[in-house]
Backbone as a printed PyTorch tensor [residue, N CA C, xyz], in Angstrom:
tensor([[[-88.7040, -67.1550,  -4.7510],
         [-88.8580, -66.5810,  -3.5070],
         [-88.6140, -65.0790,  -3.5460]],

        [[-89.8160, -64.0140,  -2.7940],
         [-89.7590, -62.8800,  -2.9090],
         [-88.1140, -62.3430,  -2.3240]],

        [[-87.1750, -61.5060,  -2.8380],
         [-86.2300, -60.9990,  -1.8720],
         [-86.1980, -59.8120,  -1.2940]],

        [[-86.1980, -59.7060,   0.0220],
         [-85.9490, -58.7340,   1.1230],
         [-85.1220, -58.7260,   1.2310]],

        [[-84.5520, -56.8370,   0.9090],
         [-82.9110, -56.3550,   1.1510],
         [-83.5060, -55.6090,   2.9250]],

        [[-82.3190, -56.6570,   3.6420],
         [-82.3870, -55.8920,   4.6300],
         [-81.0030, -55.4950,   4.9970]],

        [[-80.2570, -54.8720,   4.4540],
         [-79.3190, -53.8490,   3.9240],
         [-80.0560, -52.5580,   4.8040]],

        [[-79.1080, -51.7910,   5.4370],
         [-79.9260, -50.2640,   5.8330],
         [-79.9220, -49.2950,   4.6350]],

        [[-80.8660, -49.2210,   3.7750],
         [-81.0790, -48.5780,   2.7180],
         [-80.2250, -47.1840,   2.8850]],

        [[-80.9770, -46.3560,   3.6770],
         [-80.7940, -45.5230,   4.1710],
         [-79.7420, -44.6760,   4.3540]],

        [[-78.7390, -45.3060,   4.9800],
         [-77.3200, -45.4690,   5.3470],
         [-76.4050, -45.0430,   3.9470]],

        [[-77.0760, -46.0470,   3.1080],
         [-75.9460, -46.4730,   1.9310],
         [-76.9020, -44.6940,   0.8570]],

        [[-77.7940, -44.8180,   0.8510],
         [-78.6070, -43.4900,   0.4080],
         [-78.0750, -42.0490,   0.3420]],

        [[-77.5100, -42.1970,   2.1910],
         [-76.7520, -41.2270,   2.5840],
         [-75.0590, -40.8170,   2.0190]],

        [[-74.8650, -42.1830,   2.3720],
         [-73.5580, -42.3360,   1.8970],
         [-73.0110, -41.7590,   0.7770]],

        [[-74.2330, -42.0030,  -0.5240],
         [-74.3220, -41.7770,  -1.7570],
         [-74.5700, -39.9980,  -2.0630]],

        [[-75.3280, -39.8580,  -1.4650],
         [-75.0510, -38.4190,  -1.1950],
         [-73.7820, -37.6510,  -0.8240]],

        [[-73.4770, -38.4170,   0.5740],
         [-72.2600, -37.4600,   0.3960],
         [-70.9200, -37.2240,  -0.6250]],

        [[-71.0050, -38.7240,  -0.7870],
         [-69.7230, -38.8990,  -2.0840],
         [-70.3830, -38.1790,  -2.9280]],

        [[-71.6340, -37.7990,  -3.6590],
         [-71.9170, -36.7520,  -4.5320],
         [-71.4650, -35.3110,  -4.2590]],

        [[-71.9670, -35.1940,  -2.9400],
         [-71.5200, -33.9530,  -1.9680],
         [-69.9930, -33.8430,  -2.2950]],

        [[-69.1970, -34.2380,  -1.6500],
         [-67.6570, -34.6260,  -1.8220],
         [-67.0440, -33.9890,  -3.1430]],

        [[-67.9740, -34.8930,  -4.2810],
         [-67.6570, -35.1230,  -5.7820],
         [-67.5090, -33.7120,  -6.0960]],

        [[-68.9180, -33.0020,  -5.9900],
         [-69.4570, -31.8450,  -6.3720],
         [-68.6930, -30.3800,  -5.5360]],

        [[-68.5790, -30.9610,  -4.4240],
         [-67.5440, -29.7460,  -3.7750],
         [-66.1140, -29.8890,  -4.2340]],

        [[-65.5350, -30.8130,  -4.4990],
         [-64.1140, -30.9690,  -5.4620],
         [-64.1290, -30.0490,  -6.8190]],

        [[-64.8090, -30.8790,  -7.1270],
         [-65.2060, -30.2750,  -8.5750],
         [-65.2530, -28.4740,  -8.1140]],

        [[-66.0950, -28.2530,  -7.6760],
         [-66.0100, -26.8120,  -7.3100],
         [-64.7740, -26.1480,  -6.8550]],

        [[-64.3280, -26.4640,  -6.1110],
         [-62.9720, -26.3970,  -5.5530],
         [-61.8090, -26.1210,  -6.6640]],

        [[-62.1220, -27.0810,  -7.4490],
         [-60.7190, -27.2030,  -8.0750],
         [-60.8960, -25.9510,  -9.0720]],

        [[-62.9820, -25.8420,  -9.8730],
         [-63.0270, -24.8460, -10.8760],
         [-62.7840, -23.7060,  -9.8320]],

        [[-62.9090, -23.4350,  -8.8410],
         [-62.4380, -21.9580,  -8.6320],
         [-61.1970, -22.0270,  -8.6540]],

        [[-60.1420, -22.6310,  -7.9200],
         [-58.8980, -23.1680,  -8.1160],
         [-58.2890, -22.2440,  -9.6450]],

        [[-59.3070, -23.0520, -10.3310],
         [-58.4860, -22.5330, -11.7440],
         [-58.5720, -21.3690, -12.0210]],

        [[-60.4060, -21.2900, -11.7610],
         [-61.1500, -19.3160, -12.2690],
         [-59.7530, -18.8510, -11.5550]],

        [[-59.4560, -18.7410,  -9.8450],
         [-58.2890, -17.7180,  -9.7410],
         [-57.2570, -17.7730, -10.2440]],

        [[-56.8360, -19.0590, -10.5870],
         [-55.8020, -19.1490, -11.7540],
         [-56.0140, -18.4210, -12.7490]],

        [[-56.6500, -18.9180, -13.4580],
         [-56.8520, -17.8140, -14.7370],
         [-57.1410, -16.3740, -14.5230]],

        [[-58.0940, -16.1380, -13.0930],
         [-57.9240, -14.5790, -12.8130],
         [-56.4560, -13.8000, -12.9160]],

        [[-55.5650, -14.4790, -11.8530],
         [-54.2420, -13.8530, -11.1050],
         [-53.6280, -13.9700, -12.9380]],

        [[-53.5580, -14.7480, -13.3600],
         [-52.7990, -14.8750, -15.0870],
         [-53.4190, -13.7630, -15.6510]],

        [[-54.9230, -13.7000, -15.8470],
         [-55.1200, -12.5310, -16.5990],
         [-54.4980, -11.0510, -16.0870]],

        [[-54.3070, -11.2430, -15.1230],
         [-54.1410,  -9.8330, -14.3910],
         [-53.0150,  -9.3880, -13.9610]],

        [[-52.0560, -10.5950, -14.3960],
         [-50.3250, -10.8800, -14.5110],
         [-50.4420, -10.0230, -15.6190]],

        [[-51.1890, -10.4020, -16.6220],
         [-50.4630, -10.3050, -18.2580],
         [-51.0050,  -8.8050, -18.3720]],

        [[-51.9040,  -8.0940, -17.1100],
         [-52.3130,  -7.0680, -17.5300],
         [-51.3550,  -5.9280, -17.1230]],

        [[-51.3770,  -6.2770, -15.8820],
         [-49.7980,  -5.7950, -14.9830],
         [-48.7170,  -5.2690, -15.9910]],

        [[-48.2350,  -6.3770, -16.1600],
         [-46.8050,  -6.3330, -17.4810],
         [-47.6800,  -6.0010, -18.7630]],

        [[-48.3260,  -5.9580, -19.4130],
         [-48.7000,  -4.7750, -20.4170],
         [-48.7450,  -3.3290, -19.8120]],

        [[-49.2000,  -2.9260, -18.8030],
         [-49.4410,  -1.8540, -18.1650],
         [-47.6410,  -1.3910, -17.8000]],

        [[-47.1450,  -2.0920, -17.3410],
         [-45.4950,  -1.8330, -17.1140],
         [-45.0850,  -1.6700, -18.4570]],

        [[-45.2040,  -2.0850, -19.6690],
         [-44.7460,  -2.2170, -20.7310],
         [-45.1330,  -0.6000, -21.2450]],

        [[-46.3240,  -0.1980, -21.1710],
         [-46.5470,   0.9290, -21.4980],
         [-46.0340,   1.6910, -20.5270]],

        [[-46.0350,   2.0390, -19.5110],
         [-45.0600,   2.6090, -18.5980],
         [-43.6870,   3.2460, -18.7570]],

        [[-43.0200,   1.8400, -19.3970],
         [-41.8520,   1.9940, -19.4870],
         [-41.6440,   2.5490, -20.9340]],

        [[-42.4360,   2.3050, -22.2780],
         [-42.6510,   3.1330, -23.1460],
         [-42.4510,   4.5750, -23.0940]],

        [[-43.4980,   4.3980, -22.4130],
         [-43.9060,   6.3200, -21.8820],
         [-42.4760,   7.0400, -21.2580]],

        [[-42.0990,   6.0470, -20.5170],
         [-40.7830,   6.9350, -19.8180],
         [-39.7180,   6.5400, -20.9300]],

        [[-39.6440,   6.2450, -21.6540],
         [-38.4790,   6.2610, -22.6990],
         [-38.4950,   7.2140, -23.6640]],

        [[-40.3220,   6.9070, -23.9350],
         [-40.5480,   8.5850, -24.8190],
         [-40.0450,   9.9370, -24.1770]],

        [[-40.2710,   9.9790, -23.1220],
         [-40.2870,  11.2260, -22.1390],
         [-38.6630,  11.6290, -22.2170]],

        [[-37.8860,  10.4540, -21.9980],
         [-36.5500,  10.7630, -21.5930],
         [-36.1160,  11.5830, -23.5240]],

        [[-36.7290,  10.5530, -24.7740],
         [-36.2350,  11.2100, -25.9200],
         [-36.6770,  12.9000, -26.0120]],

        [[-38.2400,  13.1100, -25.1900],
         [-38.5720,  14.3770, -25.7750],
         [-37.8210,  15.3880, -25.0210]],

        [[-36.5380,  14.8350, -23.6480],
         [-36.7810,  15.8570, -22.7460],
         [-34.9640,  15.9920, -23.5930]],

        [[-34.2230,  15.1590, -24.2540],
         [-33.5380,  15.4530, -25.1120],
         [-33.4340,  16.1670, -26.0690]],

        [[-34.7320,  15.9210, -27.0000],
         [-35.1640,  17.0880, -28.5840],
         [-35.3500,  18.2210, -27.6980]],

        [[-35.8990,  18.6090, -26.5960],
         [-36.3270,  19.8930, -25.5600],
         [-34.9850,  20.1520, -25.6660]],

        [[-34.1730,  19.7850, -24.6960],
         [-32.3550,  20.3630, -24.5270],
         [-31.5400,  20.5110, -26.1590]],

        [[-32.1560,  19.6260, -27.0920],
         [-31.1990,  20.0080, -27.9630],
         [-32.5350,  21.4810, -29.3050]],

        [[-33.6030,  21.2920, -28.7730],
         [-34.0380,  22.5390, -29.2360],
         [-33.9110,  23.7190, -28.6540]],

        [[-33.5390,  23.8140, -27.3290],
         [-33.2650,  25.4030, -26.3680],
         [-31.4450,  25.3280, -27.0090]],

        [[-30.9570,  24.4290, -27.2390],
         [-29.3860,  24.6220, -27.5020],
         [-29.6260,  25.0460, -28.5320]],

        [[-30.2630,  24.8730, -29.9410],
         [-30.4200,  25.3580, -30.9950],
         [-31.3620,  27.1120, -30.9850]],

        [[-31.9280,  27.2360, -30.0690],
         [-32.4220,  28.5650, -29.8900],
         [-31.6130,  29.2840, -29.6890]],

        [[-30.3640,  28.6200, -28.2960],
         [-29.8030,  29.6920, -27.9950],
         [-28.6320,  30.0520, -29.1870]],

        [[-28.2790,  29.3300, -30.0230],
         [-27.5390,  29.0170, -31.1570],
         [-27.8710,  30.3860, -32.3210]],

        [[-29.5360,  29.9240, -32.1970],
         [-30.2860,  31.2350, -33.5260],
         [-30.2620,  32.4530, -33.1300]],

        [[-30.1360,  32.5020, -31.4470],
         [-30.0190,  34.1430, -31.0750],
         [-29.0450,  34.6430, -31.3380]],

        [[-27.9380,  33.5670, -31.0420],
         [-26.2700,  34.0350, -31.1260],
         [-25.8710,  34.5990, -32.4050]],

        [[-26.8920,  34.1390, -33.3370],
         [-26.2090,  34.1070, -34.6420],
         [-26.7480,  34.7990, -35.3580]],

        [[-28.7100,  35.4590, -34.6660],
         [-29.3330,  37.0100, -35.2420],
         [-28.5680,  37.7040, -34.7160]],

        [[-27.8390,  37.6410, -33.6320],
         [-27.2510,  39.0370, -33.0710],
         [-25.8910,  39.3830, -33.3570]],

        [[-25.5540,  38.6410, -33.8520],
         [-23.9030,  38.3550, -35.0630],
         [-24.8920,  39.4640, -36.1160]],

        [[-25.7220,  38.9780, -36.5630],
         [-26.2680,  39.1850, -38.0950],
         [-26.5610,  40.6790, -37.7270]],

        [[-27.3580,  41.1250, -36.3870],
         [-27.6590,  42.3250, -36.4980],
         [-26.8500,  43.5970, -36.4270]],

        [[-25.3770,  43.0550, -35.6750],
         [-24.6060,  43.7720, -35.5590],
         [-23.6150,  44.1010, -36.8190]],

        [[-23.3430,  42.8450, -37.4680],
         [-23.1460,  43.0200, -38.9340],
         [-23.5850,  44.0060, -39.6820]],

        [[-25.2370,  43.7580, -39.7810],
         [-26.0480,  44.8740, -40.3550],
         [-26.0800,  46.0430, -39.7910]],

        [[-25.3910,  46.5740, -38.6260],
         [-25.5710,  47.8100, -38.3480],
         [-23.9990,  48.3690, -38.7210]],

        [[-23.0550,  47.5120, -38.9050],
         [-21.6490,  47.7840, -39.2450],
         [-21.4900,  48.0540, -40.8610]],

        [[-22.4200,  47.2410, -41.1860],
         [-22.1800,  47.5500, -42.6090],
         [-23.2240,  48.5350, -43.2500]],

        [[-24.3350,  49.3060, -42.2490],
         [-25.0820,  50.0780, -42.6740],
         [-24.4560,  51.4960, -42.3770]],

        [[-23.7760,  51.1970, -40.7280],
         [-22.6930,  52.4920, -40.4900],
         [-21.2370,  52.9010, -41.1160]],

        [[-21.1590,  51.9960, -42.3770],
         [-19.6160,  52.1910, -42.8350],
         [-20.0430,  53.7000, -43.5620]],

        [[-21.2390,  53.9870, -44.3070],
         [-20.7440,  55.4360, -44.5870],
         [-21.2560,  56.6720, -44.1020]],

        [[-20.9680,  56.1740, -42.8100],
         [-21.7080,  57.5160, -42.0500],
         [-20.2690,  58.0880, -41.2200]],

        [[-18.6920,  57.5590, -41.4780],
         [-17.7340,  58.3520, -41.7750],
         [-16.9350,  59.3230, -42.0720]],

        [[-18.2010,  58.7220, -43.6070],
         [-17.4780,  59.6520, -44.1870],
         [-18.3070,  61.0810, -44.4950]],

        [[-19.4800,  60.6290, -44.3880],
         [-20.3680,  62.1070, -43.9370],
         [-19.9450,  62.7850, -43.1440]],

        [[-19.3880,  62.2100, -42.2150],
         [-19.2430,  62.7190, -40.9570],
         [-18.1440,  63.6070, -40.4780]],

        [[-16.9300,  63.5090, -41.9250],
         [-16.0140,  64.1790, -42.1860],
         [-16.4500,  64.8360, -43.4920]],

        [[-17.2200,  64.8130, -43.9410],
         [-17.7220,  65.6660, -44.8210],
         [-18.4820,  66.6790, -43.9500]],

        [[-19.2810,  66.6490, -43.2970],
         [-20.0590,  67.4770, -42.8110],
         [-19.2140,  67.9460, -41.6260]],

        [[-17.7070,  67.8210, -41.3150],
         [-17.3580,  68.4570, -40.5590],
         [-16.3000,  69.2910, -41.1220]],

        [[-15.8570,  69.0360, -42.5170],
         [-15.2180,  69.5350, -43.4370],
         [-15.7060,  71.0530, -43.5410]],

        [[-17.5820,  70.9310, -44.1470],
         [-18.2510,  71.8790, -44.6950],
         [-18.7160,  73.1160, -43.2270]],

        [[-19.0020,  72.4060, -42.4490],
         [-19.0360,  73.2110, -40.9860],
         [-17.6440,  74.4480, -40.7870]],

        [[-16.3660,  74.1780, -40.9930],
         [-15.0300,  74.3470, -40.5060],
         [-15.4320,  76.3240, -41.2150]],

        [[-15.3540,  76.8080, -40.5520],
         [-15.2340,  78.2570, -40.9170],
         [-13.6980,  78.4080, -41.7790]],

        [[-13.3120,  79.4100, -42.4110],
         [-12.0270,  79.9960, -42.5470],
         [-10.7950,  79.7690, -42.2330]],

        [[-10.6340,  80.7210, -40.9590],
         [-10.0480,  80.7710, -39.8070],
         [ -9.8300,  79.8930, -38.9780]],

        [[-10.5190,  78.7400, -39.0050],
         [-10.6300,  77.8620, -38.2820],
         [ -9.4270,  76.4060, -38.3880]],

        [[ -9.0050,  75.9320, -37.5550],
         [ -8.2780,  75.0080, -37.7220],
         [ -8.1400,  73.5810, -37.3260]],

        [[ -8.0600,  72.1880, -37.2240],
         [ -8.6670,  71.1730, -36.3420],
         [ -7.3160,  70.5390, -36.6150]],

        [[ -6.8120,  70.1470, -35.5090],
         [ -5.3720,  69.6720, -34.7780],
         [ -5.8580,  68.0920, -34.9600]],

        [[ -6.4280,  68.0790, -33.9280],
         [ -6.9800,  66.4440, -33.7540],
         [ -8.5860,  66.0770, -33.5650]],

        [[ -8.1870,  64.9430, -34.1420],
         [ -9.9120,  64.0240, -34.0270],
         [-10.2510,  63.2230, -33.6900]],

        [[-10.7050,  62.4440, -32.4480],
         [-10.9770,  61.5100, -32.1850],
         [-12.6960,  61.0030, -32.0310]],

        [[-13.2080,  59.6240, -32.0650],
         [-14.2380,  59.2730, -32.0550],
         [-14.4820,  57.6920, -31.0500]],

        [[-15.2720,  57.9830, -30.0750],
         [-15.6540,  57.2630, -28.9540],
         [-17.2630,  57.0360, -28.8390]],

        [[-17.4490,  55.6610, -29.9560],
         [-18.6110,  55.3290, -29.6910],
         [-19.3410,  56.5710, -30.8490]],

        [[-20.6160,  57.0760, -30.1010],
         [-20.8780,  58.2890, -30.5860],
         [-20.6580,  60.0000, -30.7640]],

        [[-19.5360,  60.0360, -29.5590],
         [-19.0250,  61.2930, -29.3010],
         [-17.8530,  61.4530, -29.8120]],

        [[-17.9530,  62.5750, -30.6390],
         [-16.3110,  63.3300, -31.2830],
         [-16.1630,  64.0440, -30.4440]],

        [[-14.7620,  64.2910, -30.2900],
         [-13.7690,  65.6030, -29.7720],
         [-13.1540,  66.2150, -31.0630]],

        [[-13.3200,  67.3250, -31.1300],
         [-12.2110,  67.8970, -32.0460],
         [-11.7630,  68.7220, -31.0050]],

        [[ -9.9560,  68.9970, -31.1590],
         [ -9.2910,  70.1280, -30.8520],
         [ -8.9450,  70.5540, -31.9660]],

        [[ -8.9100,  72.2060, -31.8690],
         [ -8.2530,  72.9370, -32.8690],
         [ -8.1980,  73.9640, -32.3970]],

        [[ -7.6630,  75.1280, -33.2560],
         [ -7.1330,  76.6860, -33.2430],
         [ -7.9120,  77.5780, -34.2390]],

        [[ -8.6760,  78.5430, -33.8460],
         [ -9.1950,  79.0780, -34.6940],
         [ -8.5910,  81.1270, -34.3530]],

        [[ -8.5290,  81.9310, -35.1090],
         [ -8.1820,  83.3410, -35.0400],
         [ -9.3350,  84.2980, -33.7270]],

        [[-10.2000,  83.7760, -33.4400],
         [-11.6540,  84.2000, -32.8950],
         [-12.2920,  83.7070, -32.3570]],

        [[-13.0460,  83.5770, -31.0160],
         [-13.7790,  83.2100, -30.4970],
         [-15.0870,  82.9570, -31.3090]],

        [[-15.1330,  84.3330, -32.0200],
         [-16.2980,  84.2120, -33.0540],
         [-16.6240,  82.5950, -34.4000]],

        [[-15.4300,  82.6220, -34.5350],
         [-15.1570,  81.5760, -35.5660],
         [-15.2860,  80.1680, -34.5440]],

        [[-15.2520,  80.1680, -33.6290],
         [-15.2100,  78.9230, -32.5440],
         [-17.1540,  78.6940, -32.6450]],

        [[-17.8300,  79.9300, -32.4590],
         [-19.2000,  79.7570, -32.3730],
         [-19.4690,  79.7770, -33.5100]],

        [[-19.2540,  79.9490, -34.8630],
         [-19.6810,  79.4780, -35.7570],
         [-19.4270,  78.1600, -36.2520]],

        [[-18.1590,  78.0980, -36.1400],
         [-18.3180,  76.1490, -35.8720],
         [-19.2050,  75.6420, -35.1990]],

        [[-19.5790,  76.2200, -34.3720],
         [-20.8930,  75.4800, -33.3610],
         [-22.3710,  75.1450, -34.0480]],

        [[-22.2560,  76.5320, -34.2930],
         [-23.3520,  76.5870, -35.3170],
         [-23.7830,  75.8010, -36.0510]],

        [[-22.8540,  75.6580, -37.4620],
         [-22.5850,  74.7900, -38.2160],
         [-22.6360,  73.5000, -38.0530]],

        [[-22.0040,  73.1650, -36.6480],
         [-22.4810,  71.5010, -36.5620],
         [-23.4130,  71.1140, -36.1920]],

        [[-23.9430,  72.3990, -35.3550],
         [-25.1960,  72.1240, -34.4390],
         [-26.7240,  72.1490, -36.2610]],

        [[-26.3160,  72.7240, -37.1430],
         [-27.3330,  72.7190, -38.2020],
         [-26.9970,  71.3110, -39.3350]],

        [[-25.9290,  70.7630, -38.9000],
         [-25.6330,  69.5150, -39.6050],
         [-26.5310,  68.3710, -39.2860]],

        [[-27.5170,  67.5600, -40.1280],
         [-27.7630,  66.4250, -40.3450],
         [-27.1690,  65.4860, -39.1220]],

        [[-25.9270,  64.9880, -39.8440],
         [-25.4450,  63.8400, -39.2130],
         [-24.4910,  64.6880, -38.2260]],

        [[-24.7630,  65.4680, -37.3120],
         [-23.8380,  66.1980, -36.2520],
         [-24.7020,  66.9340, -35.5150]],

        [[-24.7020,  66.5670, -34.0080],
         [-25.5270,  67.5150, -33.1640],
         [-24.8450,  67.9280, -31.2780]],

        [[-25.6090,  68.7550, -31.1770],
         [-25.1080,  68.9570, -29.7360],
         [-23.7160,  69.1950, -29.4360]],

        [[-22.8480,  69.9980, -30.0560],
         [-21.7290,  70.4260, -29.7070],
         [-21.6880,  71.4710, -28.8380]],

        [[-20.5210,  70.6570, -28.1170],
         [-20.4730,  71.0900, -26.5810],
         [-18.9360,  71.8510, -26.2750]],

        [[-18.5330,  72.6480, -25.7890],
         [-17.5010,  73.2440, -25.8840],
         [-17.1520,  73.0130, -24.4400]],

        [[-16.0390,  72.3080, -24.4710],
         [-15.2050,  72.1620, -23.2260],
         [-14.2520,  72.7720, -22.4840]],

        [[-13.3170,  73.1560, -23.3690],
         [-11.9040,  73.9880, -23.4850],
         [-11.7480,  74.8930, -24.3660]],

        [[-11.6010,  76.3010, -23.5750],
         [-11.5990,  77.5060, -24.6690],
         [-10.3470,  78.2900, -23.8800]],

        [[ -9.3900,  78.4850, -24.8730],
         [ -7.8350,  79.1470, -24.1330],
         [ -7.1740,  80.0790, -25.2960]],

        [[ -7.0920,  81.3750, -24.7160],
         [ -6.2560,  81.9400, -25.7690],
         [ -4.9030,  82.6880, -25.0220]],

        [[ -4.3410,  81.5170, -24.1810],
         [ -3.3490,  82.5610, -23.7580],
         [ -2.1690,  81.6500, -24.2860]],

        [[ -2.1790,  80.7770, -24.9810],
         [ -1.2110,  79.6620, -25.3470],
         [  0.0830,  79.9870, -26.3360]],

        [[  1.0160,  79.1300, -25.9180],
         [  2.3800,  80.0550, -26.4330],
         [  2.2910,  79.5780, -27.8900]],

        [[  1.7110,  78.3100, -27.8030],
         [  2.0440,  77.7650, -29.3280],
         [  1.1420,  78.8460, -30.4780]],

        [[ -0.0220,  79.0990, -30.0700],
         [ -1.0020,  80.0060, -30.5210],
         [ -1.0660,  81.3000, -30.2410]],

        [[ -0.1050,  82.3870, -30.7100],
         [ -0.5280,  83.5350, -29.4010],
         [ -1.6960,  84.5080, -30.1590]],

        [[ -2.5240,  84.9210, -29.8600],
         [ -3.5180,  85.7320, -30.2480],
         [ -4.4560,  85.0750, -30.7210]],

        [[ -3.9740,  83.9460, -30.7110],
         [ -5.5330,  82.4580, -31.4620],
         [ -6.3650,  82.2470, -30.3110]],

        [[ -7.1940,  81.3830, -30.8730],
         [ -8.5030,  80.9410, -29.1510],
         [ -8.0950,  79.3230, -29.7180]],

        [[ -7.1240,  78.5710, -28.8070],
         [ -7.3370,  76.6720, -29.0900],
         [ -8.5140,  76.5160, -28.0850]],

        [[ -9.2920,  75.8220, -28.8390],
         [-10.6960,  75.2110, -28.1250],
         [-10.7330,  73.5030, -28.1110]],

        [[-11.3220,  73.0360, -27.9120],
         [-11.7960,  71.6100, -27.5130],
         [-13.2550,  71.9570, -27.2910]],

        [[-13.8400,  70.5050, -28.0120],
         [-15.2960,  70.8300, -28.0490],
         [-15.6620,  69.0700, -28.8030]],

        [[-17.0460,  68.6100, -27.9990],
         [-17.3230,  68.0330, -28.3240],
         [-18.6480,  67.7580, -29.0130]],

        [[-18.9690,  66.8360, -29.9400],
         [-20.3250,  66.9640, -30.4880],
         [-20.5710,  65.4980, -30.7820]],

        [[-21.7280,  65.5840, -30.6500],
         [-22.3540,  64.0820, -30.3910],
         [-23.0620,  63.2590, -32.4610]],

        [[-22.6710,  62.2960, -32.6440],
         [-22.8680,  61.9090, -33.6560],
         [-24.3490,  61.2530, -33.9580]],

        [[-24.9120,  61.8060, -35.1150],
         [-26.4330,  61.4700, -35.4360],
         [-27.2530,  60.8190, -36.7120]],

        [[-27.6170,  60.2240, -36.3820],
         [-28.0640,  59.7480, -38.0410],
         [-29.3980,  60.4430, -38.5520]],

        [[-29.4730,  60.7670, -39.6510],
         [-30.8000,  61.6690, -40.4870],
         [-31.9290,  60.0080, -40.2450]],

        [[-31.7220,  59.5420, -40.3020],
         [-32.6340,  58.6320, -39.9020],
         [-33.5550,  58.2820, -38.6430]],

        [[-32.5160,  58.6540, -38.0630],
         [-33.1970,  58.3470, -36.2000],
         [-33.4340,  59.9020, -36.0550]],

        [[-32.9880,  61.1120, -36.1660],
         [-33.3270,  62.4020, -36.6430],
         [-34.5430,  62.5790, -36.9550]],

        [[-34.9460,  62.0280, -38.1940],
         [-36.7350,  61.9910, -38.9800],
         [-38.1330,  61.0140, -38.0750]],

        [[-36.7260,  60.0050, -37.7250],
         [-37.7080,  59.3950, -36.3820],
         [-38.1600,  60.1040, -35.3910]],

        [[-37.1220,  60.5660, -34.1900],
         [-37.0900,  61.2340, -33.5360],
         [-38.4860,  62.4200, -33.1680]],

        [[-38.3580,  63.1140, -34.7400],
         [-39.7370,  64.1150, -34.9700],
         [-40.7590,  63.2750, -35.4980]]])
């Protein structure tokens, strides 16, 4: 005997569809589900690499801004210690310009002439002394004023009425100290 489904085909057709429908939107669901899973993870792990270098960077920064402070401490260290050196070198280049300096005030000294005291301030001498003559006072002048390492003598104090000296001229006079070096410069 032929069989007739009289079942509503149709119905059950539909049905079948949607549970595919259903199936297929799950399924979808869940793979995006994951894609953003796996998005937000990838982009976690990118985050914290990106922080990782970050925090790199600022650790480097903090060492270089250290070698910076301890290289300006060491600069200021090398200045301290050229300018030790240069002053050295000018102390130990000026030790014999002394004695020139009493040499050439030795050879200046006229006759008649006499030098009490000597003092030296920096670059300026004072001599006091007693000489027989005013005349002999300006030839000392002379004399230092044609000296090398001696220039610009200046006469401060000129007295001849003094009891200790009577008929002498005591003068005071100062002259400024020079080097033949800065001299040759100079011109």
């Amino acid at each position: 005997m032929p069989q007739i489904n009289l079942l509503p085909w149709r119905e059950d057709q539909r049905r079948e569809k949607q549970r595919q429908f259903i199936n297929i939107a799950a399924g979808t669901a869940i793979l995006m589900v994951g894609v953003i899973v796996l998005v937000h993870l990838r982009m976690a792990g990118v985050i914290e690499e990106q922080n990782n270098r970050n925090q790199f960077l600022k650790d480097q920064i903090v060492q270089v801004d250290k070698d910076i402070k301890e290289i300006e401490t060491l600069e200021k260290e090398k200045s301290a210690l050229l300018a030790r050196m240069k002053v050295i070198q000018e102390l130990q280049g000026s030790r014999p310009e002394i004695v020139h300096i009493f040499d050439e005030i030795a050879k200046a000294i006229p006759d008649k002439v006499f030098l009490l005291n000597t003092t030296r301030k920096g670059r300026e001498i004072d001599l006091i002394g007693v000489a027989d003559s005013n005349d002999y006072v300006s030839e000392l002048m002379r004399n230092l004023n044609n000296s090398p390492w001696l220039t610009n003598p200046r006469l401060t104090v000129i007295q001849s009425n003094k009891k200790e000296y009577p008929g002498a001229s005591w003068f005071q006079m100062k002259v400024s100290q020079a080097s033949p070096k800065t001299q040759k410069a100079d011109k």
